[in-house]
C-alpha positions as CSV (number, residue, x, y, z in Angstrom):
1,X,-103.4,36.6,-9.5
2,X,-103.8,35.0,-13.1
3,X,-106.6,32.9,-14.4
4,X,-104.4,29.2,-14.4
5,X,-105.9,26.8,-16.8
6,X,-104.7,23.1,-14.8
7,X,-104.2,21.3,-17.6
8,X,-101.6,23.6,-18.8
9,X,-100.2,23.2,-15.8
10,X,-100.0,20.1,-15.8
11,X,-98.0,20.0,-19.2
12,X,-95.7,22.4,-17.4
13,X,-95.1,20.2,-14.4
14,X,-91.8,18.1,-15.4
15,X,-88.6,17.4,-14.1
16,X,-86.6,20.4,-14.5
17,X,-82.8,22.0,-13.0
18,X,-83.0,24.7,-10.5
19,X,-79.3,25.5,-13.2
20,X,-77.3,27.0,-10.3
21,X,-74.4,25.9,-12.6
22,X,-74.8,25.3,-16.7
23,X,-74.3,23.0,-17.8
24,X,-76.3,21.1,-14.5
25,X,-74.4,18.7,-12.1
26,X,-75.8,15.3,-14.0
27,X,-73.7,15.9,-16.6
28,X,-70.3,16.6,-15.1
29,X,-67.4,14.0,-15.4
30,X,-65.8,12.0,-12.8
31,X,-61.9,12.6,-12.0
32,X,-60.0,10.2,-9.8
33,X,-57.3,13.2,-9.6
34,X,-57.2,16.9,-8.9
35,X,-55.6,17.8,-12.0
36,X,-58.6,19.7,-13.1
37,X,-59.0,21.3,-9.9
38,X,-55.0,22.3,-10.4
39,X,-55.2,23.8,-14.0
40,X,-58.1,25.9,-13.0
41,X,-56.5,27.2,-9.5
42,X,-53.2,28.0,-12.1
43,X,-54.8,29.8,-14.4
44,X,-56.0,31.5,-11.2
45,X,-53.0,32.5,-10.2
46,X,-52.8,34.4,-13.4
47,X,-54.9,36.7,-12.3
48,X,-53.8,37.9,-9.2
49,X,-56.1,41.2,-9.1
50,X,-59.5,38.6,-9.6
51,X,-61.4,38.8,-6.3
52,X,-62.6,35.6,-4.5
53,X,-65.5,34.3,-3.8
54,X,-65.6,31.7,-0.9
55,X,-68.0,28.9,0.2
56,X,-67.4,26.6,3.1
57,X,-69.5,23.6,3.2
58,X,-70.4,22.5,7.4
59,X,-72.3,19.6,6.6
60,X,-72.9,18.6,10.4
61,X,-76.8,18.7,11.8
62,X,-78.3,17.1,14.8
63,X,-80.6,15.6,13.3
64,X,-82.3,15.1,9.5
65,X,-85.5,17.3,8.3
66,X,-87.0,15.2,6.3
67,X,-87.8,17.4,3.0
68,X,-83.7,17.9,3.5
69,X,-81.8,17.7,0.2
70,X,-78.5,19.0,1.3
71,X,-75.2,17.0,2.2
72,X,-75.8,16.6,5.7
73,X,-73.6,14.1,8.3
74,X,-75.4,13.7,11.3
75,X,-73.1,14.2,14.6
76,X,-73.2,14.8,18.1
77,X,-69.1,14.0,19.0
78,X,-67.5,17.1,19.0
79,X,-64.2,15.3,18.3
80,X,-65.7,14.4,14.6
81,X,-66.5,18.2,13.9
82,X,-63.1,19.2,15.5
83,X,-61.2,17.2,13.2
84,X,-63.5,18.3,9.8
85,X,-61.9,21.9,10.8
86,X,-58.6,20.7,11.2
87,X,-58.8,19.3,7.5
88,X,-60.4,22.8,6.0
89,X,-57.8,24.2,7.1
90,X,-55.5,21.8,5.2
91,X,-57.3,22.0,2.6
92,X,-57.1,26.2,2.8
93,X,-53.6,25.2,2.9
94,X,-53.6,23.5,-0.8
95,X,-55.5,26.0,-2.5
96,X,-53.0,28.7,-1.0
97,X,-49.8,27.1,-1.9
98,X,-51.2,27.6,-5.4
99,X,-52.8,31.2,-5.8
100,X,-51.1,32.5,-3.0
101,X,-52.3,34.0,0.4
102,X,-53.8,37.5,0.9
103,X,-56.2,36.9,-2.0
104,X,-58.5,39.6,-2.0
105,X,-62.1,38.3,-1.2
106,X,-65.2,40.0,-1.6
107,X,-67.8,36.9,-0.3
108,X,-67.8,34.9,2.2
109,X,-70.5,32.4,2.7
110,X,-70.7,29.5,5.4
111,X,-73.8,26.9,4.3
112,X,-74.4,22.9,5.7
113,X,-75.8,21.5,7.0
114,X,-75.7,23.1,10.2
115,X,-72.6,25.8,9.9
116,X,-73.8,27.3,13.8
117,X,-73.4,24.0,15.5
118,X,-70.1,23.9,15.6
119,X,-68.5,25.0,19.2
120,X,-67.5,29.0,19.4
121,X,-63.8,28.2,19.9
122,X,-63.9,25.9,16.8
123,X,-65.4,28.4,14.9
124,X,-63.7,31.0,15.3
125,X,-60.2,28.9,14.7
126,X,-61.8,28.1,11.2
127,X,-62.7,31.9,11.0
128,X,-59.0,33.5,12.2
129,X,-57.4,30.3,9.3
130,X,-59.2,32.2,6.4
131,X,-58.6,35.6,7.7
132,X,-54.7,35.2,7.9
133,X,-55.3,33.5,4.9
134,X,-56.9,35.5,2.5
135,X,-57.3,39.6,2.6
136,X,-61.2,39.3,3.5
137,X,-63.2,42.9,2.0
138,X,-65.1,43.0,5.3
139,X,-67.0,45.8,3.6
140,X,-68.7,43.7,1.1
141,X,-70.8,40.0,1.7
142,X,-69.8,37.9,4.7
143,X,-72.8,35.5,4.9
144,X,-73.8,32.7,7.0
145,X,-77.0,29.9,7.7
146,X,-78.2,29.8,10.9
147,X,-80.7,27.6,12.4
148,X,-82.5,29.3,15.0
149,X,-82.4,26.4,17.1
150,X,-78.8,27.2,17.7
151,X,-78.8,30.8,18.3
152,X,-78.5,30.7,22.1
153,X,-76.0,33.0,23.8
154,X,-72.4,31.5,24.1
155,X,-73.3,29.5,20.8
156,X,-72.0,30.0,17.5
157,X,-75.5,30.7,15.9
158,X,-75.4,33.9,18.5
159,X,-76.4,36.8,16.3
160,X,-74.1,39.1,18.7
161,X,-71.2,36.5,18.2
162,X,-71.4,36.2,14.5
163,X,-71.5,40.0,14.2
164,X,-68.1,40.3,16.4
165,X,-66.4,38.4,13.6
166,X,-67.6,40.2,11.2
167,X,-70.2,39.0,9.6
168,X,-73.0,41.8,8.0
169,X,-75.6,39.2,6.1
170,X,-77.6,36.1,7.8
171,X,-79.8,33.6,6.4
172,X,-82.6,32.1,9.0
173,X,-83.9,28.7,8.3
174,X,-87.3,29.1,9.0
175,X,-89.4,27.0,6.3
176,X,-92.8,27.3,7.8
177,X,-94.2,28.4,11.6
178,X,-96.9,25.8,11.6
179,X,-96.2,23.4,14.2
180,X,-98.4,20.4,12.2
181,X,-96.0,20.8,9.3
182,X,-93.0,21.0,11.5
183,X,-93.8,17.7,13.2
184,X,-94.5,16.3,9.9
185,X,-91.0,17.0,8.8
186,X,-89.5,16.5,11.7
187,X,-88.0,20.0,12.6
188,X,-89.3,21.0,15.8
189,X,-88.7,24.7,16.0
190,X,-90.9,27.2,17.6
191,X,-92.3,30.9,16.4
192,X,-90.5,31.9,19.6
193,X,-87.4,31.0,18.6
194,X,-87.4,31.9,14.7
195,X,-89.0,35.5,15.6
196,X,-86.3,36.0,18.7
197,X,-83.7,35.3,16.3
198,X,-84.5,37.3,13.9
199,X,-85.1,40.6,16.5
200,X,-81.4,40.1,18.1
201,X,-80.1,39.6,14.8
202,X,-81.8,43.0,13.5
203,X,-81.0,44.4,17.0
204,X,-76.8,43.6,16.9
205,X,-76.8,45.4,13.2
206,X,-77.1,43.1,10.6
207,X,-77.5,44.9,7.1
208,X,-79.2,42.2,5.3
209,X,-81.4,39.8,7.0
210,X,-83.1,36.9,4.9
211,X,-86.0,34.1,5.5
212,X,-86.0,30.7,3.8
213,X,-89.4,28.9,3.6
214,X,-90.2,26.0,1.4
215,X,-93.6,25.6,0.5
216,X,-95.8,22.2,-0.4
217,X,-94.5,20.4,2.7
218,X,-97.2,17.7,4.4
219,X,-99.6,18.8,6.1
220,X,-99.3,22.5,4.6
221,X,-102.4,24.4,3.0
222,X,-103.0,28.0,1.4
223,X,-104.9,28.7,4.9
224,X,-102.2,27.7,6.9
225,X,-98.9,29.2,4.9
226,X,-101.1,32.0,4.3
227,X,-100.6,32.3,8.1
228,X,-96.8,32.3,7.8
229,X,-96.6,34.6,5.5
230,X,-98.3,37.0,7.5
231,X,-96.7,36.6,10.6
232,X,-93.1,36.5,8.9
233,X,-94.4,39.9,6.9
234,X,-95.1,41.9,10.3
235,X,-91.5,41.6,10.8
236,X,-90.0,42.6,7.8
237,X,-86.9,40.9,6.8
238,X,-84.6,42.5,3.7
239,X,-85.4,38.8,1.7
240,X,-86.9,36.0,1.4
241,X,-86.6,33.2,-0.1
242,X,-89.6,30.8,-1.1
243,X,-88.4,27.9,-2.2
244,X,-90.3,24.4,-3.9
245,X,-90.3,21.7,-2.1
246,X,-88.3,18.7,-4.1
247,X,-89.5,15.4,-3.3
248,X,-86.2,13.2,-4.4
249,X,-86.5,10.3,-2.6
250,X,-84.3,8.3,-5.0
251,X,-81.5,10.9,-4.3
252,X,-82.6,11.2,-0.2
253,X,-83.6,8.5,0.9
254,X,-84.8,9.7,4.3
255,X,-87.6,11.8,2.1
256,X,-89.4,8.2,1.5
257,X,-90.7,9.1,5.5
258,X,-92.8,11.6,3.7
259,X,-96.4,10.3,2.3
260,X,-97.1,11.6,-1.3
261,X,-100.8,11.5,0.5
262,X,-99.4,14.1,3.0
263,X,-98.0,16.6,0.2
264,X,-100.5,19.3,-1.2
265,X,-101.5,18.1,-4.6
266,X,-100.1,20.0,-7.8
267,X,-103.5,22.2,-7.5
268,X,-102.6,23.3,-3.6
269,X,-98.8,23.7,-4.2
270,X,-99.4,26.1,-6.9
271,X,-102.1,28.4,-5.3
272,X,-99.7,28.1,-1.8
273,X,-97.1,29.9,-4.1
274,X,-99.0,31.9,-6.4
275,X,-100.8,33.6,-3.3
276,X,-97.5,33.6,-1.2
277,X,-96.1,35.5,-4.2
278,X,-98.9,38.1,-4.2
279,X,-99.3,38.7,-0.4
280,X,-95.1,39.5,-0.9
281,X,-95.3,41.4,-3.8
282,X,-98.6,43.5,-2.2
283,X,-96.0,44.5,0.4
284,X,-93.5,45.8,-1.6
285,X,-91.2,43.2,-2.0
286,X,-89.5,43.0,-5.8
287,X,-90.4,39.2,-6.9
288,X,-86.4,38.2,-8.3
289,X,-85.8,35.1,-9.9
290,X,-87.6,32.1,-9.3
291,X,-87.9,32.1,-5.9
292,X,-86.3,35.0,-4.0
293,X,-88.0,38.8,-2.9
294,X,-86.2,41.5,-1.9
295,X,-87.3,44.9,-0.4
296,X,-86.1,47.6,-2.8
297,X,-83.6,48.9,-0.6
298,X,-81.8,45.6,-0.5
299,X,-78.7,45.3,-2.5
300,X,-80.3,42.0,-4.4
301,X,-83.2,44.1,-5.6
302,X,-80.9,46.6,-6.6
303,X,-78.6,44.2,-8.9
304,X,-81.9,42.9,-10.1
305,X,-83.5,45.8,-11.1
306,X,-80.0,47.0,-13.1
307,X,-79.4,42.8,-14.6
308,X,-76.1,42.6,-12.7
309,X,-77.4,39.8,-10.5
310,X,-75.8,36.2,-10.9
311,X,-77.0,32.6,-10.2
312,X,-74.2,30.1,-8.6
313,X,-74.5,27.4,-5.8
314,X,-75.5,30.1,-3.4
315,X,-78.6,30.5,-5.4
316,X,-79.0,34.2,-6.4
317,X,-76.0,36.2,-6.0
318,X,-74.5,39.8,-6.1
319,X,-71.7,39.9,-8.7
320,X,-69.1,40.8,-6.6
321,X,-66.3,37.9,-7.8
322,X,-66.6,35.8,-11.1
323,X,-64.4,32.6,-9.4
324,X,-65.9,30.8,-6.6
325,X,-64.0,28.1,-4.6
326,X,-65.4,25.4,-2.4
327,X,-64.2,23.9,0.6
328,X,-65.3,21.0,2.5
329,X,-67.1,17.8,1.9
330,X,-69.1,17.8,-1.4
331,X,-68.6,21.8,-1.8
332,X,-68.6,23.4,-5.4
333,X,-67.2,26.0,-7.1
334,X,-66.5,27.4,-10.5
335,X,-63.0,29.3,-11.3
336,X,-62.4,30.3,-14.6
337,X,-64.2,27.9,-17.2
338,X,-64.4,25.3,-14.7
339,X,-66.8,23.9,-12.2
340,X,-65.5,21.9,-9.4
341,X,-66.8,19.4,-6.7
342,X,-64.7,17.5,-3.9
343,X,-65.8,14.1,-2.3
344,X,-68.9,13.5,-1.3
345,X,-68.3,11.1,1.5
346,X,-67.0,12.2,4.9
347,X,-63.9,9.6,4.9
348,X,-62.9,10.5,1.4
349,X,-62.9,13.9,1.6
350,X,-60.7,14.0,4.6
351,X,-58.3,11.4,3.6
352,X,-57.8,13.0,0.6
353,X,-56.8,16.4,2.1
354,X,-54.9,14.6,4.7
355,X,-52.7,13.1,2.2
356,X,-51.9,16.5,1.0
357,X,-54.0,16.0,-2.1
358,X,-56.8,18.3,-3.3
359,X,-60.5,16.3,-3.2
360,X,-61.9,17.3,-6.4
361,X,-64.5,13.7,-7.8
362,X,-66.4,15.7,-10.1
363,X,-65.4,18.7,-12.8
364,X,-66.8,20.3,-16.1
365,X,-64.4,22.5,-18.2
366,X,-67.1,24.7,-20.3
367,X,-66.8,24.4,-23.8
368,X,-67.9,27.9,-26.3
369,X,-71.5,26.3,-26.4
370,X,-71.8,25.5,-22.8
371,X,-70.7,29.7,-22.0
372,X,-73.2,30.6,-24.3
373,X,-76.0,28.8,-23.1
374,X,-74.9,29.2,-19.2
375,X,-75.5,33.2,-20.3
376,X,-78.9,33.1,-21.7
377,X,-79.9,30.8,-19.1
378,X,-78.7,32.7,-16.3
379,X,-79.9,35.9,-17.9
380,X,-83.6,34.7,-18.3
381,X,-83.2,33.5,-14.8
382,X,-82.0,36.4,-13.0
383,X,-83.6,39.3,-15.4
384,X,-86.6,37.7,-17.2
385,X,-85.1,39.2,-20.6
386,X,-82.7,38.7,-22.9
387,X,-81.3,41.8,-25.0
388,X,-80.4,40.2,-28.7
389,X,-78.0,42.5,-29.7
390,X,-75.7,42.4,-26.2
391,X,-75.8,38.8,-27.0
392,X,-74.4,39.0,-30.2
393,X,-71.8,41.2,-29.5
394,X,-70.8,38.9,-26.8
395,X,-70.9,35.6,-28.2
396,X,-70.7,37.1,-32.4
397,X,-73.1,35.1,-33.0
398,X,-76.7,35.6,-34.0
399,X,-79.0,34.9,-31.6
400,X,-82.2,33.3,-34.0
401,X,-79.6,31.5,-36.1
402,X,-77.9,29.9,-33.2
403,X,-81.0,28.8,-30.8
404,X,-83.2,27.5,-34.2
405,X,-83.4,24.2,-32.8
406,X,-85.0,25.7,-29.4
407,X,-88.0,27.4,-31.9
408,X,-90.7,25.2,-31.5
409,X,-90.4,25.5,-27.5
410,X,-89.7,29.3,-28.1
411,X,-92.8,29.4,-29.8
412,X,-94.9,27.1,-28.0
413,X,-94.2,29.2,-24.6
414,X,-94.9,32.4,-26.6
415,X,-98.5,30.5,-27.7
416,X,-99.2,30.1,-24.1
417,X,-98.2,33.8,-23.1
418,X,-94.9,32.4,-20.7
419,X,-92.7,34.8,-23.1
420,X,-92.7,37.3,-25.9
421,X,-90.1,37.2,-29.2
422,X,-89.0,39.7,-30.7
423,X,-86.4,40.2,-33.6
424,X,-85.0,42.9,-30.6
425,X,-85.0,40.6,-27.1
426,X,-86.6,37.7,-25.1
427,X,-89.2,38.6,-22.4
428,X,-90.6,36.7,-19.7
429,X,-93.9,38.1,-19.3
430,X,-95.7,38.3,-15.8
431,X,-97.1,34.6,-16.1
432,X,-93.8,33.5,-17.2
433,X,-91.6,34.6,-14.1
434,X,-93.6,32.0,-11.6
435,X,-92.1,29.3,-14.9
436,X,-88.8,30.7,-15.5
437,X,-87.1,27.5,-14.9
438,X,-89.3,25.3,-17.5
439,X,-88.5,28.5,-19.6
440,X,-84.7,28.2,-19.3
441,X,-85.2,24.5,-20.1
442,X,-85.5,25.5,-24.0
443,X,-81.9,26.4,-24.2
444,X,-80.0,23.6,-22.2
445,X,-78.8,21.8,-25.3
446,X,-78.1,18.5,-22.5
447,X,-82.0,18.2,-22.3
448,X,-83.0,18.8,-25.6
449,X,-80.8,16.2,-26.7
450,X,-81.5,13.5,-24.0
451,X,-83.3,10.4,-25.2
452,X,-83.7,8.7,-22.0
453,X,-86.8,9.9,-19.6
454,X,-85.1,12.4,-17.3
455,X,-87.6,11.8,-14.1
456,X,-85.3,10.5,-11.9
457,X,-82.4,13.4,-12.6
458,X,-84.4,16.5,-11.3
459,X,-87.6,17.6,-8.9
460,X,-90.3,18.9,-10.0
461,X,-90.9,22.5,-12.0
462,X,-93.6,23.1,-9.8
């Protein structure tokens, strides 16, 4: 696809953020109370006609994947699962008895974890909570994970079950078909089962369908991903997401099963994606972001290709609410000026609900830098460009003037053809959208000023 000098690539390969928030988690502060979690929800209230986004965190799996890097509780008692749902439900509660109920909401998104295995009956008692709860736009994004390995009829993760409620978007965990890899990371899942759910999911109506895979797992090569790819393109699904693997063993410890020996070097990883990218984009899927496609029909490739797309903790978005709320163990959100995160532990976050208190442990009020660096990051990110006059007549500021401390970076990426400067705009050039997030790293003002290394904060950039 392009003629990649390694060594440059090598200079490119640092710790950098994925930046589903700005400023990135790292440097949010620690609160022992939900007082910032209360101002923010307040100031929600203040605008009534706001629509809602929602997220609800099921952090319950059977057992760990080891490339895993999400907040995961492993569990096979139903009781334990039974009594999470009892406490999102008083924590629905909480949030309610300050915005109000019959908040209109135009997303809905259930991640883990495993949000599937929990029982049908449980589920749907969560479900029935946040519909009586809120005024739910079923017309617009109701979203949910499912692990293939739970889509069974009389299951939650039942395509035909998940569609009864509602729900018109799905997201398969698939990650790779190869059964070496698999085994190497510990997720035994078979073609059968990833292809059958996708077909009854297609085949009970769901609008948008999309495919996670992660590539530069062990044991995977171009040859074999290469593979994947082509099976997984014979079936067409509306996205997919191709995401790096991050090796953070000193944040998961589990990953330290994993062999560095294993992994594809730097070389392999790269060509994996690079050729992954063109077999995708040969088929007619719109490369978004930093690691999403879409087929042009797709609402993402639509908000794309007119820069209305969004980056939050649900990676890339469709800008269909501004506030996002959390619930559940460690979930995020950002309402207003402020990002949000509840407990991380199990036991915390559920003694904290159940003694009628909110479980915010983490919060970032933006300040006027943060905003306007959290818009030209997200901008480069979900747009490749930056328009210099919008800017200005956002922010009133002068877009040269203000980022003069990011011009060397600017102009060593410009060197290396990543991006091209103009007096006009910012572009991220064709070579430059497979970097965007080393890119973006030349206007987070957190990183620029940091003195201390920064290895053991983020992954990889490539």
């Amino acid at each position: 696809m392009f003629g990649i000098n390694f060594n440059f690539l090598r200079g490119l390969n640092g710790p950098a953020p994925r930046y589903t928030s700005y400023p990135t988690i790292p440097e949010w502060s620690d609160c022992a109370s939900p007082a910032p979690a209360l101002e923010a929800l307040y100031d929600l209230d203040n605008r009534k006609e706001s629509p809602l986004s929602l997220y609800f965190h099921i952090p319950f799996c059977r057992t760990m994947c080891l490339y895993c890097a999400c907040s995961v509780v492993l569990n096979r008692n139903p009781e334990v699962e039974s009594r999470y749902v009892d406490t999102l439900m008083k924590e629905i509660d909480l949030v309610c008895e300050i915005i109000g109920t019959n908040r209109r909401v135009t997303q809905l998104h259930f991640g883990g974890g495993t949000p599937t295995k929990i029982a049908p009956k449980l589920f749907e008692k969560l479900f029935d909570k946040i519909v009586n709860s809120f005024r739910i736009d079923f017309s617009k994004e109701l979203n949910i994970e499912i692990d293939p390995r739970t889509s069974l009829p009389g299951t939650t993760g039942d395509p035909k079950f998940l569609r009864s409620l509602g729900f018109n978007r799905v997201s398969l965990g698939i990650q790779d078909l190869d059964p070496k890899v698999q085994e190497a990371v510990r997720r035994r899942q078979t073609e059968h089962q990833s292809v059958s759910t996708y077909k009854e999911a297609r085949s009970v109506g769901f609008e948008s369908i999309n495919m996670d895979f992660i590539y530069g797992l062990p044991k995977q090569t171009p040859q074999s991903f290469s593979q994947t790819i082509e099976k997984i393109l014979q079936l067409c699904p509306d996205r997919i997401a191709l995401f790096s693997f991050a090796k953070v063993p000193w944040v998961k410890r589990h990953q330290k099963a994993i062999k560095d020996q294993h992994l594809p070097d730097m070389e392999k990883k790269f060509r994996i994606y690079s050729e992954s990218r063109k077999a995708l984009t040969n088929a007619g899927y719109l490369p978004i972001g930093m690691d999403h496609f879409a087929l042009p029909h797709d609402e993402m490739a639509k908000s794309f290709l007119d820069k209305t797309l969004i980056r939050n903790f649900q990676g890339y978005s469709l800008p269909l609410a501004n506030d996002l709320i959390g619930f559940g163990m460690t979930a995020t959100g950002f309402v207003g000026t402020t990002y949000l995160q509840n407990a991380k532990t199990l036991s915390e976050y559920e003694n904290t609900i159940n003694s009628q208190t909110l479980a915010t442990r983490k919060y970032k009020i933006l300040s006027k830098d943060d905003r306007i660096r959290k818009w030209v990051i997200h901008t480069i990110m979900c747009s490749f460009f930056v328009d210099k006059k919008i800017f200005s007549s956002l922010f009133g500021e002068d877009f040269d003037k203000y980022f003069a401390s990011s011009s060397p970076r600017i102009i060593g990426m410009e060197s290396a053809g990543l991006v091209h400067n103009s007096p006009e705009s910012l572009t991220v050039t064709p070579l430059g959208e497979m970097f965007v997030r080393v890119i973006a790293t030349a206007f987070d003002a957190y990183l620029l000023n940091k003195t201390d290394p920064i290895t053991n904060l983020f992954s990889s950039s490539i």
